[in-house]
N, C-alpha and C positions, 0 to 999 in steps of 0.2 A: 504494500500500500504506500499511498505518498504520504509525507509528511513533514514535518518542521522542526529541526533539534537546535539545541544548543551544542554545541561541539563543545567549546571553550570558555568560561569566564570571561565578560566582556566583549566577545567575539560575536554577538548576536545572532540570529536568527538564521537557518540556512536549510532548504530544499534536501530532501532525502529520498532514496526509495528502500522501505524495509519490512521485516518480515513479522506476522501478527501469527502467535497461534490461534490453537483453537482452545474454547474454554473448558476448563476441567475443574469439578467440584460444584464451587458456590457462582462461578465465573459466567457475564454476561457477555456476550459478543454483541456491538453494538455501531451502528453506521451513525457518523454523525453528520447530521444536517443543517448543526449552527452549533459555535465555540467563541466565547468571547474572550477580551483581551483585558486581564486586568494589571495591575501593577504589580503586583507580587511576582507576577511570572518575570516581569520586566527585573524589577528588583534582584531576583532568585538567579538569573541570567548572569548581573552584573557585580556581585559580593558573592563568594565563596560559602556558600552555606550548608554545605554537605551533602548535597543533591549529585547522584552519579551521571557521570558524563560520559561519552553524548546521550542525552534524555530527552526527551518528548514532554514539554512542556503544557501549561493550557488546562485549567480545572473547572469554566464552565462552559458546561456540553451538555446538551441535548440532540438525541438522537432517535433510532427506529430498531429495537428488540430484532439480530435477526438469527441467534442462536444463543442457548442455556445449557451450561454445566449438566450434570444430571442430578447433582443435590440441590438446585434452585427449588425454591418454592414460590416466593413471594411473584415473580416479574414470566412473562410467558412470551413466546413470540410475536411480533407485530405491536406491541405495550410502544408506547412514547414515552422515553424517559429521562429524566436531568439526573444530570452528576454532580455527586455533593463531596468536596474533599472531608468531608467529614470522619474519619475511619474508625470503624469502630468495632469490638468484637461479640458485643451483646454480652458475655458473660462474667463480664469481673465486678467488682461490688461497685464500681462508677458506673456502668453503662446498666446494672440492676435498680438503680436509685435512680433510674431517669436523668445522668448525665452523662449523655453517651459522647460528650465534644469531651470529656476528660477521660476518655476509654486507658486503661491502663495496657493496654496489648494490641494497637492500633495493627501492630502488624499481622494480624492473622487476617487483615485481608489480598496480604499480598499471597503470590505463591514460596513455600517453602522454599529451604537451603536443599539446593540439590533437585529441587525440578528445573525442566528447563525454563527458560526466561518468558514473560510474553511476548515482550517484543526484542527482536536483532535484528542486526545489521553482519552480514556475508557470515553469520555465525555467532559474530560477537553480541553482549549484551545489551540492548537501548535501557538506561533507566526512565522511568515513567513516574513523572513526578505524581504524590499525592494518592498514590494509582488508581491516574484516569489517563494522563495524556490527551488532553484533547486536539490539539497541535496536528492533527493526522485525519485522515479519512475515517477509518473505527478506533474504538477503543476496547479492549476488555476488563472489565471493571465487576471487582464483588456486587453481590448482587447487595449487602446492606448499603454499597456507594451512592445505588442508584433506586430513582422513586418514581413511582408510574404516575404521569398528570395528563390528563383529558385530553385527547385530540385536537380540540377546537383552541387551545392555546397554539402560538404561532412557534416555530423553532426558536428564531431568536431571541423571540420574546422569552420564550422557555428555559434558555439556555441560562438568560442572566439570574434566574432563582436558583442557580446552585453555587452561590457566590456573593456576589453584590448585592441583592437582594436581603438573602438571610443576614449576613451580614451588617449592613445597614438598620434594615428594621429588627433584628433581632437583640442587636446594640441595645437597641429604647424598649423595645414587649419584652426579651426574654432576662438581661443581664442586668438592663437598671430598673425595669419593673414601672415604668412610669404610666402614673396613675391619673384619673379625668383631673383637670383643675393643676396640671401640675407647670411650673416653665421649664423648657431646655434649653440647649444652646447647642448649635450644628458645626465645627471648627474645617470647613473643608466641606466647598458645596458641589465637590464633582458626582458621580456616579454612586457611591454608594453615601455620602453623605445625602445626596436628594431619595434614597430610599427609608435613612434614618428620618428624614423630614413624614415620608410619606408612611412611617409606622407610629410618629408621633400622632401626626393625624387621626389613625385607627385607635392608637390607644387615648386621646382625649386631652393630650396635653392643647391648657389654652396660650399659652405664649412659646410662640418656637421663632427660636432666631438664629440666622444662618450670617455666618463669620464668613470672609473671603478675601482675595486682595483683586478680583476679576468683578467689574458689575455685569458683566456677561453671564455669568454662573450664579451673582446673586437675583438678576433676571428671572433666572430659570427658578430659584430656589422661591422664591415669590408665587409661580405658578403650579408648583407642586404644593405650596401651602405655606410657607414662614409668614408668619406675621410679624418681624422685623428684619431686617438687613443690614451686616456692618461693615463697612469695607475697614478693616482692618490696614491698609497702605494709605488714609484718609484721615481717621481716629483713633483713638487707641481704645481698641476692642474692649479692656476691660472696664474702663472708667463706662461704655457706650449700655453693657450687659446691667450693669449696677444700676444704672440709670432708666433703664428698662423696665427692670425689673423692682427693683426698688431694695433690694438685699439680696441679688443674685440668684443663679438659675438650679432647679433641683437635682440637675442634670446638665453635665456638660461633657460632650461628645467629637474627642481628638479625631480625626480622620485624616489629617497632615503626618503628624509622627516626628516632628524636630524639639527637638529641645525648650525654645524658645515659647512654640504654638503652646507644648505640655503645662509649663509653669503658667503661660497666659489664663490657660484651662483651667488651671487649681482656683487661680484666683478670683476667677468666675461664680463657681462655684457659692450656691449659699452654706451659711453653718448648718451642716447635715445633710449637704448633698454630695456629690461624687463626680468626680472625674473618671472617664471612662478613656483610655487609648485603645485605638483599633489601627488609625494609619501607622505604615512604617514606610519611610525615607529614607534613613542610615540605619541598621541594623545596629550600630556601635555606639549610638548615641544614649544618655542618660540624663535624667531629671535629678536635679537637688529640691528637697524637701526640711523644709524646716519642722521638726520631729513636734514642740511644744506648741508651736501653733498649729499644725496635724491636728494635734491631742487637744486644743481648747477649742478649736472651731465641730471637732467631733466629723470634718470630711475625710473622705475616702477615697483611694486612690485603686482604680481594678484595672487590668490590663483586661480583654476580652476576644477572643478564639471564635470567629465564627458566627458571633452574634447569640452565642450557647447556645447554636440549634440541635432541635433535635429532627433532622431532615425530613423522615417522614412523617413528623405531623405536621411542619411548618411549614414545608412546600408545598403539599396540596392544600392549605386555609391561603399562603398568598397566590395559587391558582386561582382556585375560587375568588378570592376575594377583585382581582383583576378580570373576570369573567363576567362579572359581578360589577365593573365600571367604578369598584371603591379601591382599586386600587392600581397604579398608574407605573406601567410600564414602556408603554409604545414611546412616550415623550424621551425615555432612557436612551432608546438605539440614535446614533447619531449616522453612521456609516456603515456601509456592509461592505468586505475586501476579501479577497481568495486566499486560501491558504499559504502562497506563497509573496503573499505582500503582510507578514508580521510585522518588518522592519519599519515599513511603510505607514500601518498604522496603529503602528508604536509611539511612531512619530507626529502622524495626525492627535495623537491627545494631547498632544503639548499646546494646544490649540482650546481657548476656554468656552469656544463654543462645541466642540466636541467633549460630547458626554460619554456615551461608550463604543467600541468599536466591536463589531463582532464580523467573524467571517461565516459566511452561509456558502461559499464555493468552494466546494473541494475536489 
């Protein structure tokens, strides 16, 4: 099959032709018909981070079921389905307790030491990042990766709830719990920031304001629902929140990932609410905390994985719920490009009217 690897660190994105088995066990074989492009892949590309090389990059995919393992149960031929980097093994006391994004044994959706690989090249191994690789014509992917949604949702539309989506709103419904009547704050109004806007919305929060240094993105963030806008390159974002709000926001929501945005976020923050980071920028970067004022203002500081989804039950309620007209995705797709223009539009998001990019040609 064709596909898209990373060879090298830094080296970006390059044209392949390689080899897919066939699926054994829990294993889905799956044609994909739309893969979007988020940062992390980009990121993961450009910083050494222990991803094997050359890999098959790309974690949200949606596709068309066109062969099952023999131990599948859940997923059946012809099923439409998204891929959620979510891995998880259903049976350790984390994924028993209903939190399957802190699975303690992630890897038993890959295949074992000593089977053959899924995917290679002239023999050799491709690593597959996450394992889904979407980066490619199919993927095979455990069957807990992936979640059967309706027909009548569109691929690409499809493609971004296993990612950007949960992510975003999963940020605000599932990890900071924001409740009707409450305020947040949005720090980064791209792609999955205007999804954290748009689960605010679902969850009831009445003050949402969307931070940015583009008014092109706070444009957009205005039309998915913020009922403020700051340009942060204009005022300084936190004097703008306090003001806003009148003692700061219940909820404030990193989606940047520097340093600088992080500390801005804390002090957003009212006494008792929380700072949540989800973007990363530099992988190497760190926030200073002042530990007594932590401990007197009683805020909290979470890092957040995924939006703590728990895949299948959260991608089929944001199906529905965008089936349903309550919940907005079509405004998300910016561009559609062919598999072999990653680099391409990698480079179209650097562009603030570009929201997400997904490839539908393969």
């Amino acid at each position: 099959m064709k596909a898209t690897l990373v060879r090298e660190i830094g080296a970006g994105f390059v044209s392949a032709d390689i080899d897919i088995a066939a699926p054994i066990g829990r294993e889905v074989l799956v044609d994909i018909k739309a893969s979007g492009l988020c940062h992390t892949d980009l990121t993961m590309s450009r910083f050494e981070m222990g991803n094997p090389l050359p890999g098959v990059f790309g974690h949200e995919l949606a596709g068309v079921v066109t062969q099952v393992g023999p131990a599948v149960t859940e997923i059946a031929v012809g099923d439409h389905v998204v891929g959620c980097l979510v891995q998880y093994c259903g049976a350790c006391e984390k994924c028993l307790s209903g939190k399957v994004f802190q699975c303690l044994h992630p890897e038993t959706t890959l295949r074992a030491e000593g089977d053959a690989p899924r995917l290679s090249e002239n023999g050799s191994p491709v690593g597959q990042a996450f394992g889904l690789g979407g980066f490619a014509q199919q993927a095979l992917v455990h069957e807990n990766q992936l979640v059967k949604v309706p027909d009548e949702v569109p691929f690409a539309q499809a493609a971004l709830l296993g990612c950007g989506v949960v992510t975003g709103a999963g940020s605000v419904l599932n990890t900071a719990d924001v409740q009707a009547g409450d305020s947040i704050v949005v720090i980064g109004a791209g792609g999955v920031g205007l999804n954290a806007i748009n689960g605010a919305l679902v969850a009831g929060a009445t003050t949402i304001i969307a931070v940015d240094i583009a008014d092109d993105k706070l444009d957009k963030a205005r039309e998915f629902g913020a009922t403020h806008v700051v340009n942060s390159k204009e005022v300084d974002p936190v004097t703008a929140v306090i003001e806003i709000t009148g003692r700061g926001a219940d909820a404030v929501f990193d989606f940047v990932g520097t340093k600088a945005v992080a500390e801005q976020g804390l002090e957003m923050a009212a006494p008792g609410g929380g700072l949540y980071l989800i973007g990363v920028i530099d992988p190497t970067s760190h926030i200073d905390v002042h530990q007594v004022g932590l401990i007197g203002t009683q805020k909290r500081i979470q890092g957040v994985y995924m939006g703590s989804t728990t895949a299948k039950r959260d991608i089929p309620m944001y199906a529905k719920l965008y089936l349903e007209g309550r919940f907005e995705l079509d405004s998300l797709l910016s561009k559609e490009i062919a598999l072999d223009q990653v680099n391409e539009g990698y480079d179209s998001l650097r562009d603030p009217n570009i929201t997400r990019v997904v490839i539908t040609s393969f």
